[in-house]
Structure formats: structure tokens, C-alpha cells
C-alpha positions in Angstrom: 17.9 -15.2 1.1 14.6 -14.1 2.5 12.9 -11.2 1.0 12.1 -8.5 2.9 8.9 -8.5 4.8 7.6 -5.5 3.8 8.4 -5.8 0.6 6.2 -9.1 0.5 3.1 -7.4 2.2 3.3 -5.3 -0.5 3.1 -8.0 -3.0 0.3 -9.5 -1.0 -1.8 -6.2 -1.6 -0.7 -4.3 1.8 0.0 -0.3 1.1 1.4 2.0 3.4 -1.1 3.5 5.9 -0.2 6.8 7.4 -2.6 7.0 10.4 -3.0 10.3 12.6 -4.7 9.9 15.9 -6.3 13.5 17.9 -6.8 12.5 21.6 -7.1 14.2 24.8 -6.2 13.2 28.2 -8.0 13.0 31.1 -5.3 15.6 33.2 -6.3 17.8 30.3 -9.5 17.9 28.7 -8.8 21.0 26.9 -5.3 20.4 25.1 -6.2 18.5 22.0 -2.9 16.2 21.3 -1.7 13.6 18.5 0.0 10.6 17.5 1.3 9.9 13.9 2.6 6.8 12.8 2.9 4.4 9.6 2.2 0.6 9.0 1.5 -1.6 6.1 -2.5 -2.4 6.0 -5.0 -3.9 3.7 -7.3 -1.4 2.8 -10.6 -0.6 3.4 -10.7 -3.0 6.2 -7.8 -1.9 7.5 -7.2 -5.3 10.2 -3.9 -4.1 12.0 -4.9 -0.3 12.4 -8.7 -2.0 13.9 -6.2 -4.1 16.5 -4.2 -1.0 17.5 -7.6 0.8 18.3 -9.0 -1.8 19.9 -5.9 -2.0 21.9 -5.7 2.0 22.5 -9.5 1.6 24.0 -8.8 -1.0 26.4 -5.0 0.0 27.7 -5.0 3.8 27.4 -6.4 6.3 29.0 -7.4 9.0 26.3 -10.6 9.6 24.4 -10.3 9.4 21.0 -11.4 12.5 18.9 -10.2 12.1 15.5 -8.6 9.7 13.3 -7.1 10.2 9.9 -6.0 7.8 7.9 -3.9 8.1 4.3 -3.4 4.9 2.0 -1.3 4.4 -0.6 -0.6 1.0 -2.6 3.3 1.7 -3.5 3.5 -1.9 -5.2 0.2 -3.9 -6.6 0.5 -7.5 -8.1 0.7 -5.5 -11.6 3.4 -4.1 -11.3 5.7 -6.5 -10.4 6.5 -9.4 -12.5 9.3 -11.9 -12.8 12.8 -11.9 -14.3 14.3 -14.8 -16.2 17.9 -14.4 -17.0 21.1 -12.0 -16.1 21.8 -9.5 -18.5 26.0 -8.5 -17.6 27.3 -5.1 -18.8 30.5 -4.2 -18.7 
């Protein structure tokens, strides 16, 4: 059984990324609008949020204005170590 993907990036040093993007719109310059969203990313580098941006400036149509981003490493490679044996309880 393969474990979870996730759940490996996470042994691999990936934390959850909360990432909130402020933008306007062209149609309307004034209304200040944003997208929220969360992903597993290596920080400080932060590769896959740098690929969505880079995509966002190429395919859409909305100046960026802000961009907040919140890490957290929920599992680091000290905290998880491996189990040898089955302990049954009845």
C-alpha cells in the first residue's frame, strides 16, 4: 500500500502553505478582490506557490496587489520515527 502523498511531502520537509492573493480586475479597478487557497510548499523558497505566480502573470488578467502567505511544518523528520513490532490488546 502506497502512503499518502501528502503525508510523504511532509516527511520530505513540505508544510502546509496557506496563501491569500488581493487582486483587482481590469472591469474594476476600484473593487479590491481575493483568492485563498492551501498547498504543501518548501519554505522560504516556496517553488510551487513561485509556479502558480508565474502562471497567474502570464494567463490572468488581474494585477496583483497583495500576497500573504502562512507556513506551518505540521510533520518534520523529528518527529516521526519508525515502529518495529505489533503490540495486540484485547
Amino acid at each position: 500500500m502506497a502512503a499518502d502523498v501528502d503525508f510523504t511531502r511532509q516527511i520530505e520537509g513540505y508544510g502546509l502553505t496557506t496563501i491569500q492573493i488581493h487582486y483587482y480586475l481590469p472591469d474594476h479597478p476600484s473593487l479590491l478582490q481575493m483568492f485563498a487557497f492551501q498547498q504543501y510548499d518548501l519554505a522560504p523558497r516556496f517553488p510551487r506557490l513561485e509556479r502558480f505566480l508565474d502562471h497567474w502573470r502570464r494567463e490572468i488578467e488581474a494585477a496583483l496587489h497583495s500576497i500573504r502567505v502562512a507556513h506551518n511544518r505540521l510533520i518534520g523528520p523529528q518527529e516521526y520515527r519508525a515502529v518495529n513490532g505489533i503490540i495486540t490488546l484485547n
